[in-house]
Chimera marker file (.cmm) of the C-alpha trace (Angstrom):
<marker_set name="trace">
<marker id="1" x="100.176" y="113.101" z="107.720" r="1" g="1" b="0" radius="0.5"/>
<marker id="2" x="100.113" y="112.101" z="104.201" r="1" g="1" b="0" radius="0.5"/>
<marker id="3" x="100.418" y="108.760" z="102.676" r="1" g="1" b="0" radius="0.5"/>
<marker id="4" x="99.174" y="106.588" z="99.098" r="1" g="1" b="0" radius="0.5"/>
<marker id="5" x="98.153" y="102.702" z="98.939" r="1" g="1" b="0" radius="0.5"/>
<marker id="6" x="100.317" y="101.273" z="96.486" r="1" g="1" b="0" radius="0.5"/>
<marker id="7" x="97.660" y="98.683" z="95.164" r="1" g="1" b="0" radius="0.5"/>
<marker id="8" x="95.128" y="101.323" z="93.886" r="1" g="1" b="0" radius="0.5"/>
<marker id="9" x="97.636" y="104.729" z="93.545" r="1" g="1" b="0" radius="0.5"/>
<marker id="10" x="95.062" y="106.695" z="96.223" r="1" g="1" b="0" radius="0.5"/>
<marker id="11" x="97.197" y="109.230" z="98.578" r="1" g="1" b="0" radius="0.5"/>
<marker id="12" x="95.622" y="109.878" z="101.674" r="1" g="1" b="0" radius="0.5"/>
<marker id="13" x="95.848" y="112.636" z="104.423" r="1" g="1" b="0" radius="0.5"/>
<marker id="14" x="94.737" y="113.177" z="108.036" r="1" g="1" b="0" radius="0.5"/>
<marker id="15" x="95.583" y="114.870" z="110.871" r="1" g="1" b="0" radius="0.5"/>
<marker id="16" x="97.501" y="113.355" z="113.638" r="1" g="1" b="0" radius="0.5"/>
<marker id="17" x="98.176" y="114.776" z="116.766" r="1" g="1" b="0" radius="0.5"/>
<marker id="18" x="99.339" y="113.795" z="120.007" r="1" g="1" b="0" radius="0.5"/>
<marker id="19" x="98.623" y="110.332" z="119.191" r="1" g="1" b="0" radius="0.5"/>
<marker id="20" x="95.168" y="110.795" z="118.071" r="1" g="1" b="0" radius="0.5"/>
<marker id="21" x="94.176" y="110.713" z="114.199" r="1" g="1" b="0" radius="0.5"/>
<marker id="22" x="91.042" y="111.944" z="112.732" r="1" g="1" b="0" radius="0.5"/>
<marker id="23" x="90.365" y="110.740" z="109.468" r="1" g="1" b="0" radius="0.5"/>
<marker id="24" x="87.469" y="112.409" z="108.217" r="1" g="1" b="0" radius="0.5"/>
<marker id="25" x="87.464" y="110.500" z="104.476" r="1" g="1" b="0" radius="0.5"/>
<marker id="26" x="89.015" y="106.716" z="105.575" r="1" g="1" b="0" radius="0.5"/>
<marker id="27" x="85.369" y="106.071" z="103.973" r="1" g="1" b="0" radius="0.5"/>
<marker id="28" x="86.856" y="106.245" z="100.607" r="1" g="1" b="0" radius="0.5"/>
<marker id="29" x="88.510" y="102.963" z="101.205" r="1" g="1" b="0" radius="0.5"/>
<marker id="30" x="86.405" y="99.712" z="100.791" r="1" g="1" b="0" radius="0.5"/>
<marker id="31" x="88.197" y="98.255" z="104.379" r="1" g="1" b="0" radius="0.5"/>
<marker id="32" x="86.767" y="100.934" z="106.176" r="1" g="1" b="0" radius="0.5"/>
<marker id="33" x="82.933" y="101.846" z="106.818" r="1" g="1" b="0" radius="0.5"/>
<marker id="34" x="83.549" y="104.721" z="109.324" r="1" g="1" b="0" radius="0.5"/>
<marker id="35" x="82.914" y="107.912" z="107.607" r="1" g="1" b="0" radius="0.5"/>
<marker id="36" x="84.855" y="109.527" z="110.557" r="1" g="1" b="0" radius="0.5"/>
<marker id="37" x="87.665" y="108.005" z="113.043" r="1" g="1" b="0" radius="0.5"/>
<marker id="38" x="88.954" y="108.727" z="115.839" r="1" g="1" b="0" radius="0.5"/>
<marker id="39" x="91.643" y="106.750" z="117.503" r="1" g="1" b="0" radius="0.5"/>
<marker id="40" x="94.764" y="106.289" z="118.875" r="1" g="1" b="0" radius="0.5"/>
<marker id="41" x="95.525" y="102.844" z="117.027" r="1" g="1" b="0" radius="0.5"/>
<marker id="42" x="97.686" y="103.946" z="114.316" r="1" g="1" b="0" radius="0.5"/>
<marker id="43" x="97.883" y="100.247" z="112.554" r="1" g="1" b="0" radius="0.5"/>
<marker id="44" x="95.760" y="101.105" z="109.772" r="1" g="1" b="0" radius="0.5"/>
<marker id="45" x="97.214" y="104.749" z="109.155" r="1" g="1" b="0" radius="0.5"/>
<marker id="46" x="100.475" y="102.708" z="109.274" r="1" g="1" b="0" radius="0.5"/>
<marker id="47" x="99.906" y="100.192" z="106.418" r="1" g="1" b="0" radius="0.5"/>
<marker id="48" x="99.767" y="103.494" z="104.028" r="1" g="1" b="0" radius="0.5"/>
<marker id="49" x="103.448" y="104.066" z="102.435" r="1" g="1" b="0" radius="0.5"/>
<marker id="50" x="105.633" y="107.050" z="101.863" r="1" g="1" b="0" radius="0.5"/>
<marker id="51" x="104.410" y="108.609" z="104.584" r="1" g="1" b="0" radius="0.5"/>
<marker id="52" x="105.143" y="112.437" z="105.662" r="1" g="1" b="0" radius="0.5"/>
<marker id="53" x="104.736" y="114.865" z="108.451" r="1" g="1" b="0" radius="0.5"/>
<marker id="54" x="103.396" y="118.615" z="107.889" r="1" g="1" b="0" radius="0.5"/>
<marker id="55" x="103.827" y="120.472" z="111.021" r="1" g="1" b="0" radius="0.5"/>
<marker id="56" x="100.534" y="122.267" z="112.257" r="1" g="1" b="0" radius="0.5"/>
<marker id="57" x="99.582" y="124.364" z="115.643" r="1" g="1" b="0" radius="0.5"/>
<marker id="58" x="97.752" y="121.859" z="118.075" r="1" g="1" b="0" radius="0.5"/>
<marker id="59" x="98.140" y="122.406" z="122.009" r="1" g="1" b="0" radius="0.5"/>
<marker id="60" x="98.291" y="118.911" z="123.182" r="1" g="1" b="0" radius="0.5"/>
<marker id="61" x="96.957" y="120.299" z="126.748" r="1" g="1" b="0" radius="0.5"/>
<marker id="62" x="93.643" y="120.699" z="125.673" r="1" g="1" b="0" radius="0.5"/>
<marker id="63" x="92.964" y="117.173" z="124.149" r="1" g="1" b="0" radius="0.5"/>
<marker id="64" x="89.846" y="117.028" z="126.398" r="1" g="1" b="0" radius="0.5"/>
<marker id="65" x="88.168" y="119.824" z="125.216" r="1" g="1" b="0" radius="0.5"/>
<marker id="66" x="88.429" y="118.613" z="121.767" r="1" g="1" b="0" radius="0.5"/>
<marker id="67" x="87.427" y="115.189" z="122.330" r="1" g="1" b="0" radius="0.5"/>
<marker id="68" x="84.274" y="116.282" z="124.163" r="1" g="1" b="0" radius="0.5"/>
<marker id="69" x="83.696" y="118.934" z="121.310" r="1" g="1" b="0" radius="0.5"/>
<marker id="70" x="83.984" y="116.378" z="118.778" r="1" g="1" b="0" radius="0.5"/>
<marker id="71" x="81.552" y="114.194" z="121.191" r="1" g="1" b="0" radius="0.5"/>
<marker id="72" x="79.155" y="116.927" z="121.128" r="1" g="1" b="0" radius="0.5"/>
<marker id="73" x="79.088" y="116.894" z="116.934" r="1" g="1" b="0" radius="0.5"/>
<marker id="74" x="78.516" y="113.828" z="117.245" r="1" g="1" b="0" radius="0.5"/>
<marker id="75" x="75.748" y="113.835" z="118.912" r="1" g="1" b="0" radius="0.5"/>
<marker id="76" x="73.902" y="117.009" z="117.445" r="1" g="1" b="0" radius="0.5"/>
<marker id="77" x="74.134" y="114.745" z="113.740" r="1" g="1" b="0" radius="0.5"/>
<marker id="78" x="72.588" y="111.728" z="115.345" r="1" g="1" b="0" radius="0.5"/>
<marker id="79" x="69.234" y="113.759" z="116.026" r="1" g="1" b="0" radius="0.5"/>
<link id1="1" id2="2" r="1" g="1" b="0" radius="0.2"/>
<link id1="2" id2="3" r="1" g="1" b="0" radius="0.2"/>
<link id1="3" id2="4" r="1" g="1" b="0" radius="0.2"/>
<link id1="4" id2="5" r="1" g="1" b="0" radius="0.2"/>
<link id1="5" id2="6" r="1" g="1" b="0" radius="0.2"/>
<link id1="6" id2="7" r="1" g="1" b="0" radius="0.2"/>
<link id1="7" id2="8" r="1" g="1" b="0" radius="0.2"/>
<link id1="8" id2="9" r="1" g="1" b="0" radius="0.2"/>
<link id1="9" id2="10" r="1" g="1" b="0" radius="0.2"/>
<link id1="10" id2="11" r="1" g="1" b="0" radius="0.2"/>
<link id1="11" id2="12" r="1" g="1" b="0" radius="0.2"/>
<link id1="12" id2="13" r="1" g="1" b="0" radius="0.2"/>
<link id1="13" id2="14" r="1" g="1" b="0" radius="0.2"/>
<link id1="14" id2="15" r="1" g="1" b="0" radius="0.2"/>
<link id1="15" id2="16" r="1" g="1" b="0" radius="0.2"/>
<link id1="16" id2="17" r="1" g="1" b="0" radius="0.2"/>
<link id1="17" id2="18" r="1" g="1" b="0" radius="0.2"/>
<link id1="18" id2="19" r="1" g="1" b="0" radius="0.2"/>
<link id1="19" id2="20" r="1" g="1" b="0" radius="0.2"/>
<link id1="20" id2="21" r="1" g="1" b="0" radius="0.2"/>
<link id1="21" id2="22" r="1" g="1" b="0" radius="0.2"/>
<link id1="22" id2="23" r="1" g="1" b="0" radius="0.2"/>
<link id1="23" id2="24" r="1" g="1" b="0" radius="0.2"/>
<link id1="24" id2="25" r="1" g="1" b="0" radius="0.2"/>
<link id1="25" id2="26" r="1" g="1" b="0" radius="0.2"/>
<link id1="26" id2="27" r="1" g="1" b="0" radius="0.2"/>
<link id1="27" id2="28" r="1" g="1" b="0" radius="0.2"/>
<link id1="28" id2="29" r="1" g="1" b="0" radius="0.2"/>
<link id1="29" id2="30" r="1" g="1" b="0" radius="0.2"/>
<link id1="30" id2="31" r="1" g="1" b="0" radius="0.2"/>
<link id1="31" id2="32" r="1" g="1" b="0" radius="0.2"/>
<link id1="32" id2="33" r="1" g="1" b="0" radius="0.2"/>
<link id1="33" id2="34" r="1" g="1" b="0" radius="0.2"/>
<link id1="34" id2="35" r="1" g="1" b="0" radius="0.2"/>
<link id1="35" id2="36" r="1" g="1" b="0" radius="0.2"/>
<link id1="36" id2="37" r="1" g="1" b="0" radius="0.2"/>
<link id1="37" id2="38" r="1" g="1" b="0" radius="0.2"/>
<link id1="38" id2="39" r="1" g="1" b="0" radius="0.2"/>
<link id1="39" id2="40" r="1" g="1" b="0" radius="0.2"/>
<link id1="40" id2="41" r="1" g="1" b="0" radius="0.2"/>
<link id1="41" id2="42" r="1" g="1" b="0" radius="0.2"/>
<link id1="42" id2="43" r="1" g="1" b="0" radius="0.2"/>
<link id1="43" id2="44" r="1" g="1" b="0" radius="0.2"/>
<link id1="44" id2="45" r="1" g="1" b="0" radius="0.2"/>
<link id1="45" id2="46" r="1" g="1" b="0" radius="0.2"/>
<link id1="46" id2="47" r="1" g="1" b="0" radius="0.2"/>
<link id1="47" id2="48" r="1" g="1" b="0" radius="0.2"/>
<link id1="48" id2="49" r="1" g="1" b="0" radius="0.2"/>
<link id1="49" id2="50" r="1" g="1" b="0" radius="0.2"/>
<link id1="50" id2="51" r="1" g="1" b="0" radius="0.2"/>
<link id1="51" id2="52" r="1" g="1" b="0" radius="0.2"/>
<link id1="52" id2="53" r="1" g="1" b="0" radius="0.2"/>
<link id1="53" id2="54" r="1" g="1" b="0" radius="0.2"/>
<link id1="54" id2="55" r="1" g="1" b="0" radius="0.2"/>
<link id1="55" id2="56" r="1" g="1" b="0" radius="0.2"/>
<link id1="56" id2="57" r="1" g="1" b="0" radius="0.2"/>
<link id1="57" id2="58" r="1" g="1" b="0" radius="0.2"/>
<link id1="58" id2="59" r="1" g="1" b="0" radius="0.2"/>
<link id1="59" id2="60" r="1" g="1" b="0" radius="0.2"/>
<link id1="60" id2="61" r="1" g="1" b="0" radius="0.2"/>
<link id1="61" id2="62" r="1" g="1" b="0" radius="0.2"/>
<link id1="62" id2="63" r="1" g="1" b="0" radius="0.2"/>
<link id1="63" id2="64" r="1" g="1" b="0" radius="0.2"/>
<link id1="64" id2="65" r="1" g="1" b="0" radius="0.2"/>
<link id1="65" id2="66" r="1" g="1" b="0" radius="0.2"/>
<link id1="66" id2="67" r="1" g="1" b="0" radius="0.2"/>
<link id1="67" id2="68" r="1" g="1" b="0" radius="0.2"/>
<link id1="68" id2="69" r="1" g="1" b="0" radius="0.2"/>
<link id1="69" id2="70" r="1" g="1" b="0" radius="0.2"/>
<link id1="70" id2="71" r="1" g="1" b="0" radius="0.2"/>
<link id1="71" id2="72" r="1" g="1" b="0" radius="0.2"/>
<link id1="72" id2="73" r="1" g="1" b="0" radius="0.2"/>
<link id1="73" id2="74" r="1" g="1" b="0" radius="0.2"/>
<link id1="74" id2="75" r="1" g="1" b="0" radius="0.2"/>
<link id1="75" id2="76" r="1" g="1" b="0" radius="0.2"/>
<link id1="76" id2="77" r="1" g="1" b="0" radius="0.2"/>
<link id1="77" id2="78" r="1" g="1" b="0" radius="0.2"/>
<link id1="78" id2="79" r="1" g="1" b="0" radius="0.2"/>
</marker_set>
């Protein structure tokens, strides 16, 4: 998904699949403090405008494994 912020001209991208994002730059933004999200609360994605879907290969069936993948990053940078 990409999107810009009218009030500062910044466009904006991120992946968003089966109703999860992952914004791995929302840190650019000085409302946000997360380097990296996660979530399936699109209200903040939402409040970017002209936004517009790229289509990209993501099986929705193996959301699990990702998540716990992800979890597992996670936790190897935390040491």
């Amino acid at each position: 998904m990409l999107g810009s912020e009218e009030a500062n001209l910044k466009s904006h991208g991120w992946p968003e699949r089966c109703g999860v994002i992952v914004d791995i730059t929302a840190d650019q933004f000085s409302d946000k403090t997360e380097t990296v999200i996660v979530t399936d609360d699109p209200t903040w994605h939402r409040s970017f405008m002209d936004r517009k879907r790229s289509t990209a290969t993501f099986d929705c069936r193996y959301r699990g494994e990702y998540e716990n993948a992800y979890a597992a990053i996670l936790e190897m940078l935390d040491r």
